[in-house]
N, C-alpha and C positions, 0 to 999 in steps of 0.2 A: 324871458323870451317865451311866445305864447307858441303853442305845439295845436294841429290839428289832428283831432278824435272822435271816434265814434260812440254814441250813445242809445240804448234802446230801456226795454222793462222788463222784466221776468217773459211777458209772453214775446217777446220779440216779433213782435206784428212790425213794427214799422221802426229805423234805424234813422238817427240822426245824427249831421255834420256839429262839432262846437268847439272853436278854439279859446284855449284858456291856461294863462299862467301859472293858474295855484290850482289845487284841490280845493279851495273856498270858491274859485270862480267856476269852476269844472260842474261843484254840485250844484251851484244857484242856476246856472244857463242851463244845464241837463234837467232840470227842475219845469223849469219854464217851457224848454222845447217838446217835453214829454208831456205838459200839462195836468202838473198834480199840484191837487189845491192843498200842499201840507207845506210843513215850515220844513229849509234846508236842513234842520237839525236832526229832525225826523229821518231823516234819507241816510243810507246807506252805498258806497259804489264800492263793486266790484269788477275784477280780470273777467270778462264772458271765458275766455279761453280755461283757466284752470280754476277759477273762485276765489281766487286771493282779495282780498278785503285792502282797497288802498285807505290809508290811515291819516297818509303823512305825506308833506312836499317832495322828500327825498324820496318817498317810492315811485312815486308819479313818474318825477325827473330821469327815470331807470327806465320806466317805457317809450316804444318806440311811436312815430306819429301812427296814426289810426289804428290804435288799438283801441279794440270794441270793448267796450264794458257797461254792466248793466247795471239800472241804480233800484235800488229797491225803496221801498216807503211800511214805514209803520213795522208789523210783522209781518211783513213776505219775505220768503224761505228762497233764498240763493240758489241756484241751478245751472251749473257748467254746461259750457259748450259739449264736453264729453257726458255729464249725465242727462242731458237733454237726450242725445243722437242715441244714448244706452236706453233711456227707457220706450223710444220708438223700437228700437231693435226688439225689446222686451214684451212690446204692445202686443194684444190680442191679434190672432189671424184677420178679423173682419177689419182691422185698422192698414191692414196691409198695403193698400194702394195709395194712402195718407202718408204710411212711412216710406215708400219711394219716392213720392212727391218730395215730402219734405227732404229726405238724403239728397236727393238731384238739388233742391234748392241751398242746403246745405251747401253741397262739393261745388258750385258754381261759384257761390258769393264770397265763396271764404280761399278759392285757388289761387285770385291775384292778391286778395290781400294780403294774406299768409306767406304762400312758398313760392314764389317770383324773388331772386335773388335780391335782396338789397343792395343799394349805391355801393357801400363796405364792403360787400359780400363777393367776393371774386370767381368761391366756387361751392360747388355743394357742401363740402366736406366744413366751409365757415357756416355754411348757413346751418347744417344739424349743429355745429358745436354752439353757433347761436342759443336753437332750440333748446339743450338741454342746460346752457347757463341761464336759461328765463324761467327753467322749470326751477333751479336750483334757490334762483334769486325770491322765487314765489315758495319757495320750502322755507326759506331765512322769514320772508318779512310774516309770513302768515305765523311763524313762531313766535317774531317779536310783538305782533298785534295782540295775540293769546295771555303773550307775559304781562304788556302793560295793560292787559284790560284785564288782570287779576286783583283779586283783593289783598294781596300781597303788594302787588305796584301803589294801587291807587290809594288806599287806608294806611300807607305806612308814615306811621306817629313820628318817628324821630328823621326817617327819611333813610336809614341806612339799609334797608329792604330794598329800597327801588334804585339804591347806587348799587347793591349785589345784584340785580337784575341788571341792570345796566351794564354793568361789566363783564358779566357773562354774556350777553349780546356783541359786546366788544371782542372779548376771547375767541368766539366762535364765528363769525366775521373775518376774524384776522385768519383761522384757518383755512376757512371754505375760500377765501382770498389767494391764499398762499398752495392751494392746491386748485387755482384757477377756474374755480367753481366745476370742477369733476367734469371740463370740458370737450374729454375726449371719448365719452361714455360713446356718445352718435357720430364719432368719426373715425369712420372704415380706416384711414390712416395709420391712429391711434391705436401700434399692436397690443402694448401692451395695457392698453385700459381699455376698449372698446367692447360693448355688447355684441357688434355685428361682425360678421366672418371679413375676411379681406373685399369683398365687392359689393359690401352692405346690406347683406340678407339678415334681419332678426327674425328668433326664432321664440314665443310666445312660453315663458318659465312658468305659466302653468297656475293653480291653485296656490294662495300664499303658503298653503300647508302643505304642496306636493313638492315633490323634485323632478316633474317634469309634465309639460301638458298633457291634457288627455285626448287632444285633438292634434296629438303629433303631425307634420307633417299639411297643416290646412292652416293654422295658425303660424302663418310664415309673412313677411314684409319686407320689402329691398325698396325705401324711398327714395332710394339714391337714382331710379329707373325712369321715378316721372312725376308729374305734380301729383296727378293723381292719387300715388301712393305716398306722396306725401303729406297730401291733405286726410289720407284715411289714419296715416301711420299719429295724427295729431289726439285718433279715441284710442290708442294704445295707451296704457296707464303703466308709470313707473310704481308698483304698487310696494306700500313700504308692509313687511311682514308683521314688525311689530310697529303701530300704528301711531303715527302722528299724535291728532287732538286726542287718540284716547287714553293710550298711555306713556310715549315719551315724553309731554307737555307736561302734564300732572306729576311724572318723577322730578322734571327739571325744578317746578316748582316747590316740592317736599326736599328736596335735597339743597335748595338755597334756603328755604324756610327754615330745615336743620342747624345754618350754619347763621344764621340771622338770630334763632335762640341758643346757640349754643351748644346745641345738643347732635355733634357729629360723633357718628358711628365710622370708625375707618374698614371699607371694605377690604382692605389690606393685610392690616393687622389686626383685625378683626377685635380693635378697642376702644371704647368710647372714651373723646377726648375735646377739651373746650377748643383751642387753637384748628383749624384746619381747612380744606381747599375742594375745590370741587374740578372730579375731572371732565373740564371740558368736551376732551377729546370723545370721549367714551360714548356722547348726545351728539356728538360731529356724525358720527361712522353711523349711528343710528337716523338719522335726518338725511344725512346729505350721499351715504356712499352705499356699493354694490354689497356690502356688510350684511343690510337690510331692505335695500331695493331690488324688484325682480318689475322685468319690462312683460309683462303679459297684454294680451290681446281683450277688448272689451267684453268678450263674453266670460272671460278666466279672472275678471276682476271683482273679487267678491266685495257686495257691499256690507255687509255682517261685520257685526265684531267677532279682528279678529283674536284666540286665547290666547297666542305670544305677549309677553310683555317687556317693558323696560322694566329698570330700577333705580335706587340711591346709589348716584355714584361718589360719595365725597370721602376723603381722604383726612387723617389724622398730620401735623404738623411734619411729623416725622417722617412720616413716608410720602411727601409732596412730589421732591426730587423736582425731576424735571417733570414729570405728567400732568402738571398742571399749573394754573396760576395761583399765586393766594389769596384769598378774602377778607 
């Protein structure tokens, strides 16, 4: 069943309508509507909204109709909805009357597509819990594009590398599932999981190295009040402390790779042993929950790397238990 979407380019001058069943037909018609003289295979499309890299039929099938996303060609370099509106905010003072132009075009075009209740959507409190399962669902697949596009997935000789990747995509799926995709983060409702106070005030956590903003009190948002703030509350960044692609990707992969050659280190028992498992759960709390995520304001979102890091979480036969699955 073919879905209608939207498509533009890095500069986002001009946005086009294209409906299309697959990700094969999505990039050929976005191809053509945009008028770039390269081969589909060269192309890339991405989420405009958070940058998620669509890979695969099944991510596609997860978004909702007219979602914007941009296709890029050759090496041009990805740029979020949110790092677009950040580096206006960042721009020189003589850019000043540009970035109001643009914000004003920005919060116009993006009001009804965005935060206008969905058919589904009965009330605000589904629509944030929406919200922050697309941000969830775009944490899962941008990890699982990272794993398969490793040299660990794709160069695996006998093939039992890219079934422990696989199954570790599998494990952790079934949890962030099974805990509803942390859907209660953005709903006031939700006492006891919510970020926001009982009437939907969030309040900006600051430097991922601080424990609390340094613009207390200015960095504050209640979406729950009007589109307005909902469309702004959209450059809010859930920012993860210790960092995605730079270090819990690259653990998850040394710590399947550990268990591909053999060579597990149990952080347990602190003994290395051939048989053993990897915990899951431990790269769940890191990716997906309040563990490692802080909802800060876009000026408190640092883009730097940051020195938190992950680690090897894999486990010795012995000490599996229930904390994990085995490999």
């Amino acid at each position: 069943m073919k879905k209608g979407y939207k498509v533009t380019d890095v500069k986002r001058e001009k946005k086009f309508g294209v409906a299309a069943g697959s990700l094969e037909e999505l990039v050929e018609k976005s191809c053509n509507k945009l008028g770039f003289n390269v081969s589909c295979a060269d192309c890339r499309l991405f989420v405009a909204e958070d940058g998620t890299r669509v890979s695969d039929d099944e991510y596609l099938a997860t978004l909702p109709p007219q979602t914007l996303f941009i296709l890029l060609k050759n090496k041009e370099q990805m740029v979020t909805d949110f790092d677009h509106f950040y580096n206006l905010i960042r721009s020189p003072k003589k850019d000043y009357i540009d970035t109001g132009a643009a914000a004003k075009k920005f919060l116009t075009t993006n009001i009804k597509e965005k935060f206008s209740l969905e058919p589904s959507e009965k009330n605000k409190e589904q629509t944030m819990s929406k919200r922050v399962k697309d941000r969830m669902r775009g944490y899962y697949f941008k990890t699982k594009t990272a794993l398969h596009s490793s040299n660990l997935y794709i160069h695996s000789k006998d093939g039992r590398s890219k079934k422990l990747i696989d199954q570790f995509l599998t494990d952790l799926r079934k949890i962030l599932e099974s805990n509803k995709y942390n859907d209660g983060y953005f709903n006031r409702k939700a006492s006891e999981t919510r970020m926001c106070n009982e009437t939907g005030l969030f309040e900006c956590g600051g430097l991922w190295n601080n424990t609390r903003c340094a613009y207390e009190g200015d960095h504050i948002i209640n979406p729950y009040r009007s589109r307005e703030e909902r469309i702004i509350f959209q450059t809010w960044n859930l920012d993860h402390k210790i960092e995605l692609s730079r270090s819990i990707i690259p653990k998850i992969l040394e710590s399947i790779e550990s268990l591909y050659n053999g060579d597990v280190k149990c952080i347990l028992c602190k003994k290395g042993k051939k048989p053993g498992g990897l915990i899951t759960e431990r790269y769940y709390l890191q990716i997906f929950t309040k563990d490692n995520l802080k909802l800060v304001h876009i000026v408190c979102h640092h883009k730097g790397k940051h020195a938190a890091v992950s680690d090897v979480y894999t486990v010795c036969k012995n000490c599996i238990g229930n904390q994990s699955i085995e490999y």
